[in-house]
C-alpha positions in Angstrom: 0.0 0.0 0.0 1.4 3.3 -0.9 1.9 6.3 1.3 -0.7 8.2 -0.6 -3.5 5.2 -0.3 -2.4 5.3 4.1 -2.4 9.0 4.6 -5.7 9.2 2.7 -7.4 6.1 5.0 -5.6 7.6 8.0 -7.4 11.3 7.3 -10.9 9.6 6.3 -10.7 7.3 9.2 -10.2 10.1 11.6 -13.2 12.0 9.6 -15.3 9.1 10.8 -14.5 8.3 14.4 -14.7 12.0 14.7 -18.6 12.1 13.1 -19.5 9.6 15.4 -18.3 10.9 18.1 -19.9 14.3 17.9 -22.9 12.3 17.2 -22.9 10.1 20.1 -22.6 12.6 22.1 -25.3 15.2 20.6 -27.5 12.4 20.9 -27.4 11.7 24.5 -26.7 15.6 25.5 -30.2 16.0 23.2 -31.8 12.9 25.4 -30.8 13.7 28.8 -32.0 17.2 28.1 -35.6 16.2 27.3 -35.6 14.1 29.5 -34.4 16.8 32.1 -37.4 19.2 30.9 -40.2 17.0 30.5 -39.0 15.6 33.7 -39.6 19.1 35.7 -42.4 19.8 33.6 -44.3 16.9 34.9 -43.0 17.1 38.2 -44.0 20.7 38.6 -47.8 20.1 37.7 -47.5 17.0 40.1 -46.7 19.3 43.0 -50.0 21.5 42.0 -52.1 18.5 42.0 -50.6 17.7 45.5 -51.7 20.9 46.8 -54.7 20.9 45.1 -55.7 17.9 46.6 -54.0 18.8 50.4 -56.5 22.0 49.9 -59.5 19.8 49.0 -59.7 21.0 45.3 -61.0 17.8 42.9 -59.4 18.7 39.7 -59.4 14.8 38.3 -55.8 15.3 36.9 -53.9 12.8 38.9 -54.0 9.3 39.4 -54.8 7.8 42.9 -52.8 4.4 43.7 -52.7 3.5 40.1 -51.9 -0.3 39.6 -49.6 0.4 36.7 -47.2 2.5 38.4 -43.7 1.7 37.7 -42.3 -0.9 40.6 -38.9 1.3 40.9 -41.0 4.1 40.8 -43.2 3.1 42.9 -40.4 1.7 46.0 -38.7 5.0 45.5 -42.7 7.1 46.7 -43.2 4.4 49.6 -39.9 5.5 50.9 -41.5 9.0 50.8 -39.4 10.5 48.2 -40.5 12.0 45.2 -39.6 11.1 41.8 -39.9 10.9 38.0 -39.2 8.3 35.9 -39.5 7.0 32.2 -40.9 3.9 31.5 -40.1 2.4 27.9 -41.4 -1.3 28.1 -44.6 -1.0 26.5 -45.6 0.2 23.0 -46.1 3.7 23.8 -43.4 5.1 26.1 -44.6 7.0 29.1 -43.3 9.4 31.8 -44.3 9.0 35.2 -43.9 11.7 37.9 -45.7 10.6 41.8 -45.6 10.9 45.3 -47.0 10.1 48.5 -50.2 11.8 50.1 -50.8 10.4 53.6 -51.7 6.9 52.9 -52.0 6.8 49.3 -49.7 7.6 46.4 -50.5 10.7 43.9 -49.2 10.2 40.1 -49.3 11.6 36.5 -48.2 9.6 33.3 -48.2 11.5 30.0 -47.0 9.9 26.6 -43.4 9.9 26.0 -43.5 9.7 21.7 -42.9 13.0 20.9 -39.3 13.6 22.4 -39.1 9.8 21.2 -39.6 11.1 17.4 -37.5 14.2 18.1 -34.9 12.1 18.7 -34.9 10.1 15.9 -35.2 12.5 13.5 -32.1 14.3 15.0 -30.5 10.8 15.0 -31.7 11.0 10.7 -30.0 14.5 10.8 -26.9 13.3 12.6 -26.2 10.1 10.2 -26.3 12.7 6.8 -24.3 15.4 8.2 -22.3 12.5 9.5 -22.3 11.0 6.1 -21.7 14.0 4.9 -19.0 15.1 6.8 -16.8 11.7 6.4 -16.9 12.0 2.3 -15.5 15.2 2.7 -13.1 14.4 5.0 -12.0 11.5 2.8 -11.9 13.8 -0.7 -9.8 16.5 2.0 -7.9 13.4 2.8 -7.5 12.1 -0.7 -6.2 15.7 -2.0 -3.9 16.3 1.0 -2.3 12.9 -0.1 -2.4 13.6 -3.4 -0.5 16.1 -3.3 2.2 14.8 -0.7 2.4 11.7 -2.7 3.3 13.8 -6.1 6.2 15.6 -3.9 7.4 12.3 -2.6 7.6 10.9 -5.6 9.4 13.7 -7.5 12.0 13.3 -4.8 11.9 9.6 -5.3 12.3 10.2 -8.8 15.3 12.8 -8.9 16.8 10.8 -6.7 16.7 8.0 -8.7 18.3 10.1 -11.9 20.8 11.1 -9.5 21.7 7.2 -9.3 21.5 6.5 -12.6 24.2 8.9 -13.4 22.0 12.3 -13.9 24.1 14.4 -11.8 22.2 17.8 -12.8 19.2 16.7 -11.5 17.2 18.8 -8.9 13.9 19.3 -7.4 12.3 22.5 -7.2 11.6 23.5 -3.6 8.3 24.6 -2.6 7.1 25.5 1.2 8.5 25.3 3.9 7.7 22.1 5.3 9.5 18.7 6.2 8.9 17.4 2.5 10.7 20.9 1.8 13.4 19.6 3.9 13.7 16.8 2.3 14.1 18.4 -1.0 17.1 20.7 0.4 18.9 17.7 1.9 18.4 15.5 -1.6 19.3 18.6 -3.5 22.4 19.3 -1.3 22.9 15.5 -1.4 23.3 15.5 -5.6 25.7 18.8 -5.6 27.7 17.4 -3.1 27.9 13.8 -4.7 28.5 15.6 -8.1 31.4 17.5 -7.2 32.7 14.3 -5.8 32.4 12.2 -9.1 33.4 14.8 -11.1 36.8 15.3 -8.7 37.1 11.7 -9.4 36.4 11.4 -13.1 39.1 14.3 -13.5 41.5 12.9 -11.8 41.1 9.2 -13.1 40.7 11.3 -16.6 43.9 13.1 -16.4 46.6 9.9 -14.7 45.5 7.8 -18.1 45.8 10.8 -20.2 49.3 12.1 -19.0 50.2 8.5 -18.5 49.3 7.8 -22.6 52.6 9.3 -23.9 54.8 7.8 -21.8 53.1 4.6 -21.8 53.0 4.7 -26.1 57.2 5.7 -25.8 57.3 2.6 -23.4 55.5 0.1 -26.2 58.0 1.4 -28.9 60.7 0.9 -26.8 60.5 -2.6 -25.7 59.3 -3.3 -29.7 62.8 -2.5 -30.2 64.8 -4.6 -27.8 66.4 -7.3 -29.1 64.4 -10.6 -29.2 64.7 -12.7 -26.0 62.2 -14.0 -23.3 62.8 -11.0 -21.0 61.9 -8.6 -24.5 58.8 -10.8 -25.0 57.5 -10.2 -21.2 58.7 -6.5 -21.2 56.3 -6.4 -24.2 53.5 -7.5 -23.1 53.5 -5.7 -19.7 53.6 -2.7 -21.6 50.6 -3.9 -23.5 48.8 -4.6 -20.5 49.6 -1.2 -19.0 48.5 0.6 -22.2 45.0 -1.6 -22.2 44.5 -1.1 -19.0 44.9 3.3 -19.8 42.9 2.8 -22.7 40.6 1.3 -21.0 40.3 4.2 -18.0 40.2 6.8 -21.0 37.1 5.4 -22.5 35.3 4.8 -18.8 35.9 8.7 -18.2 34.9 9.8 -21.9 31.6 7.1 -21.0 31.1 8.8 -17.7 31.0 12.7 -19.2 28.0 11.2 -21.3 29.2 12.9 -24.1 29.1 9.3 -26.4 26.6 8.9 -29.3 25.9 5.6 -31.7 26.8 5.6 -34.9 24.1 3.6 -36.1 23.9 0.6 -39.0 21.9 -2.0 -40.6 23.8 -5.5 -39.7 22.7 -8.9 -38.9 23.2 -9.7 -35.1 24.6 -12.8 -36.1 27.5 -11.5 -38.1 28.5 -9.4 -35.0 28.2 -12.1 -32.6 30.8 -14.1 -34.8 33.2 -11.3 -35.1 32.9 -10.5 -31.5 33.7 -14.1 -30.9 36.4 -14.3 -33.2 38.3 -11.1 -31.7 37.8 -12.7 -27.8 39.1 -15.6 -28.9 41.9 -14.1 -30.7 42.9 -12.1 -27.0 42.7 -15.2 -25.2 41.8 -15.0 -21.4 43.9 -12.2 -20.2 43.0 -8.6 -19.1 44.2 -7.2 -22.6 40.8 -8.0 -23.8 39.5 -4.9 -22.1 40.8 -5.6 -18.5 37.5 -7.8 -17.6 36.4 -8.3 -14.4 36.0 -11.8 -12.5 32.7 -13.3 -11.8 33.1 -14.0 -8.5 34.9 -16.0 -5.7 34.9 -19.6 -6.1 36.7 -22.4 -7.5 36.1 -22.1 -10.8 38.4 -23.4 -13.3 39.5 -20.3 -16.2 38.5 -21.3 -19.4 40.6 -20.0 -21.5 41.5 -22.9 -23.4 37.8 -23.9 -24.0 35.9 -22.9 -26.6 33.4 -20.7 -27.4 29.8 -22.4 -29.1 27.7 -20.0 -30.9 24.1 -21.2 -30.9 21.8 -19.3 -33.2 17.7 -19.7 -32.0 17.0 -17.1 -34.3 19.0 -14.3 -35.9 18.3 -11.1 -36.9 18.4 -7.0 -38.3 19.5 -4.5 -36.0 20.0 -1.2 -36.4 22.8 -0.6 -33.7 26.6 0.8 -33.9 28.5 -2.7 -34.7 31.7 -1.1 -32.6 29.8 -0.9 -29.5 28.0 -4.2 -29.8 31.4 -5.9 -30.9 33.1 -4.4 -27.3 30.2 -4.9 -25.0 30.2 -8.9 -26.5 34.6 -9.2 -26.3 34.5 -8.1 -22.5 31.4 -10.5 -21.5 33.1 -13.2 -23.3 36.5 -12.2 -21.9 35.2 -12.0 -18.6 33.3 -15.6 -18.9 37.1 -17.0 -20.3 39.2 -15.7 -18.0 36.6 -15.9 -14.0 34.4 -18.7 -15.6 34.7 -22.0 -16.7 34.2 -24.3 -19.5 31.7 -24.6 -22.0 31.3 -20.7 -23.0 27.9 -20.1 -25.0 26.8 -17.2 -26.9 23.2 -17.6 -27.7 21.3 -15.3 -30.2 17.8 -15.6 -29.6 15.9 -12.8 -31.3 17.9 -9.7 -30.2 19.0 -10.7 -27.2 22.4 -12.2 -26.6 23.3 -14.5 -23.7 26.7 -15.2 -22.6 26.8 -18.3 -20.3 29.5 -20.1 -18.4 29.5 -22.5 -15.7 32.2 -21.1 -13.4 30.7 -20.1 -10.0 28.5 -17.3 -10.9 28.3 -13.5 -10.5 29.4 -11.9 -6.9 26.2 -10.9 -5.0 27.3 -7.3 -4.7 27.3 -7.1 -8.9 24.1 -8.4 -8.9 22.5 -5.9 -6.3 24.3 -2.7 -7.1 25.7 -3.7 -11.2 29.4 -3.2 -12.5 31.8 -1.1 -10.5 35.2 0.3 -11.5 37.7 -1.0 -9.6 35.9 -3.0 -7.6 37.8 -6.6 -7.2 36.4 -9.9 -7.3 37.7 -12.5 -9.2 38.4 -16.4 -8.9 41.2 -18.5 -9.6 41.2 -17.0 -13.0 42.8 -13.8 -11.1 41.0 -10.7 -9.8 39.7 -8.3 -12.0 39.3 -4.2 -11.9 35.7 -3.8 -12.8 36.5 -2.2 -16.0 35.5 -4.7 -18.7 32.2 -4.7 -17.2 31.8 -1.1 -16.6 32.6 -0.4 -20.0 30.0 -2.4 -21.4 27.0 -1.2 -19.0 28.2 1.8 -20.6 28.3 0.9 -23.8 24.7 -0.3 -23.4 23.2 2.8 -21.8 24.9 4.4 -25.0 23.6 2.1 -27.3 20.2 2.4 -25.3 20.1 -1.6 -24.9 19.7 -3.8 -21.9 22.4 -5.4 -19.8 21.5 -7.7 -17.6 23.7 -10.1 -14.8 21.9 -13.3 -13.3 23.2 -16.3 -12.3 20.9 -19.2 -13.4 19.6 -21.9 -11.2 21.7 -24.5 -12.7 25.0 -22.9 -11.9 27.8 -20.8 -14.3 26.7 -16.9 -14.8 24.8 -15.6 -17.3 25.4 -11.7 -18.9 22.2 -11.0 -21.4 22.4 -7.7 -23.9 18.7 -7.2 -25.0 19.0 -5.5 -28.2 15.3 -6.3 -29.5 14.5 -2.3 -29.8 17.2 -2.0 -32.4 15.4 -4.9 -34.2 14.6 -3.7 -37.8 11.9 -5.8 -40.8 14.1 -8.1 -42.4 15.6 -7.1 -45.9 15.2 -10.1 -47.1 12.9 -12.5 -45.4 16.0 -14.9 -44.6 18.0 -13.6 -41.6 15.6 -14.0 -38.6 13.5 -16.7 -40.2 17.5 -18.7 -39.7 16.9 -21.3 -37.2 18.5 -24.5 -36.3 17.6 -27.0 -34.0 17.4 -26.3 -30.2 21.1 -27.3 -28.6 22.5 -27.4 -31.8 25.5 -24.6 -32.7 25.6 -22.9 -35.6 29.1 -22.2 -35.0 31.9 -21.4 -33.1 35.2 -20.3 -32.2 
């Protein structure tokens, strides 16, 4: 139940206990004084027939030892007390008034239906301004939430921008209330966090770029020794280190935002392949976009298995084939070098699923999604976070879906849903491309 739905039953509930309330109460205020006045009433012209009769005056208004007298009424005169008293057991109501005269007992009675009928019809009065007053308290109740609902969830939603990477985003305050509070803190809350990221983008921005000259005299240099076993490993350090700063460059130039697609007409299977191909190619190391490990465990690396292609159905997209091709190399990378054998790509009608059956996804990927430089690889070796930072990003580019689960039956599972990009075949032939279920197409 929302919070708009609880304030609005918490303000029409109060409505209500409120109308009854004031109704119970006029009710019996509006009884008791009746009651009170045709009480004295009665008892007033009982005392005048008393004297009447102490002075010998026969007026025939009051009742001599009457059988029907009430019984409490009645003990309450033979204990020589006066008294009034309303007697509702029959059909007609009736108010008694009577007292004692020597040896017998003087008493009036007059018919009670009139303040009866008063009564109810205030009671009729009190239920439809009752009514009434509850379905305005609950459309009061309704707008009041309503309207602290829509602030709410502005916040909610800013806040949520903020998260996905919107760091411009504010909320316009209004009032001067909590909720206006709120909106100061979350407001202070995204400048502050801005200036933060952007301190850190900078930085992280400006190490890979100073670091790219030295880093590219560093390649040509150890290209140049003479070849030995130590040239070879000087070599491919330095080609580690310069992936690795490539790799920081393009996470800053994805985190300014500043990236658009350069859209094409290709089949999805043809860039599955080539993405393939170029993972294979890398092997399982961290020059394949410095991937990041799938989690703890003891998963064996896989990077002398291979990779199984299994086409369900293929398909047009209308995509940049760059961007599809990296966001595929580091997933596959990834599986290679924290998963284990078999690796599957599967096409099934825009969306691309990279399987392996290592031991699955780390539960803080899952909850909170790719993080730079956040550690947690198997026996395959730690990772930095990049490969899969880079391609969230390169899916929030490309405007696709990128998705991490780890499937009941072990391994992880990385899924880029690219059925928006899907486009009417050209002709007829691509997606209608189907082979039989567990059976690759190809592979690498």
């Amino acid at each position: 139940m929302g919070l708009r739905a609880k304030i609005g039953i918490a303000i029409s509930a109060t409505a209500a206990v409120v109308v009854v309330l004031v109704g119970v109460l006029v009710h019996h205020h509006t009884v008791n004084a009746q009651l009170d006045l045709a009480g004295h009433s009665l008892d007033g012209r009982l005392q005048t027939t008393a004297q009447d009769r102490a002075a010998g005056i026969v007026t025939g208004r009051g009742l001599v030892n009457p059988r029907d007298l009430p019984r409490p009424l009645k003990a309450l005169v033979e204990r020589g007390r006066r008294g009034v008293y309303l007697e509702l057991s029959g059909r007609t109501p009736y108010l008694w008034a009577a007292t004692r005269m020597g040896p017998d007992i003087v008493a009036l009675k007059r018919p009670y239906d009139r303040e009866q009928r008063t009564v109810a019809a205030l009671d009729r009065m009190l239920w439809v301004a009752g009514a009434a007053g509850t379905g305005l308290g609950c459309v009061v109740g309704l707008l009041v939430a309503h309207r602290l609902g829509r602030r709410l969830t502005a916040s909610a939603a800013t806040a949520q921008r903020i998260a996905e990477g919107d760091l411009g985003a504010r909320l316009p305050r209004t009032g001067n209330d909590e909720i206006a509070q709120l909106t100061s803190a979350v407001n202070t809350m995204a400048e502050a966090l801005a200036g933060r990221l952007r301190a850190e983008r900078d930085v992280t921005a400006n190490i890979a770029h100073e670091l790219r000259t030295p880093v590219a005299g560093l390649v040509t240099a150890a290209g140049l020794l003479p070849p030995s076993r130590p040239a070879e490993m000087v070599q491919e350090r330095a080609e580690r280190v310069r992936g690795l700063m490539e790799d920081v460059l393009e996470v800053a130039r994805l985190d300014a935002r500043s990236e658009e697609a350069d859209r094409e007409v290709r089949p999805l299977g043809e860039l599955v392949r080539r993405a393939v191909a170029a993972a294979a190619g890398q092997g399982a190391g961290p020059g394949g976009g410095t991937p990041a490990g799938t989690g703890p465990g003891t998963g064996r690396a896989a990077a002398d298995g291979a990779i199984k292609v299994r086409m369900v159905a293929d398909g047009l997209v209308e995509t940049d084939p760059r961007r599809v091709e990296r966001i595929l190399v580091n997933l596959i990378s990834n599986a290679r070098r924290h998963g284990a054998a078999p690796v599957t790509v599967e096409v099934d009608g825009g969306v691309i699923r990279v399987r392996d059956s290592g031991p699955g996804f780390p539960e803080a990927l899952l909850t909170h999604g790719p993080q730079r430089f956040r550690t947690g690889g198997g026996r395959g070796g730690t990772g930095l976070g990049l490969g899969l930072t880079i391609a969230a990003g390169q899916a929030r580019v490309l405007g696709a879906g990128l998705g991490f689960t780890n499937p009941p039956g072990g391994g992880a599972e990385a899924a880029v849903d690219l059925r928006g990009a899907l486009c009417p075949e050209a002709d007829g032939e691509v997606r209608g491309a189907k082979t039989p279920a567990g059976e690759p197409r190809g592979g690498a």
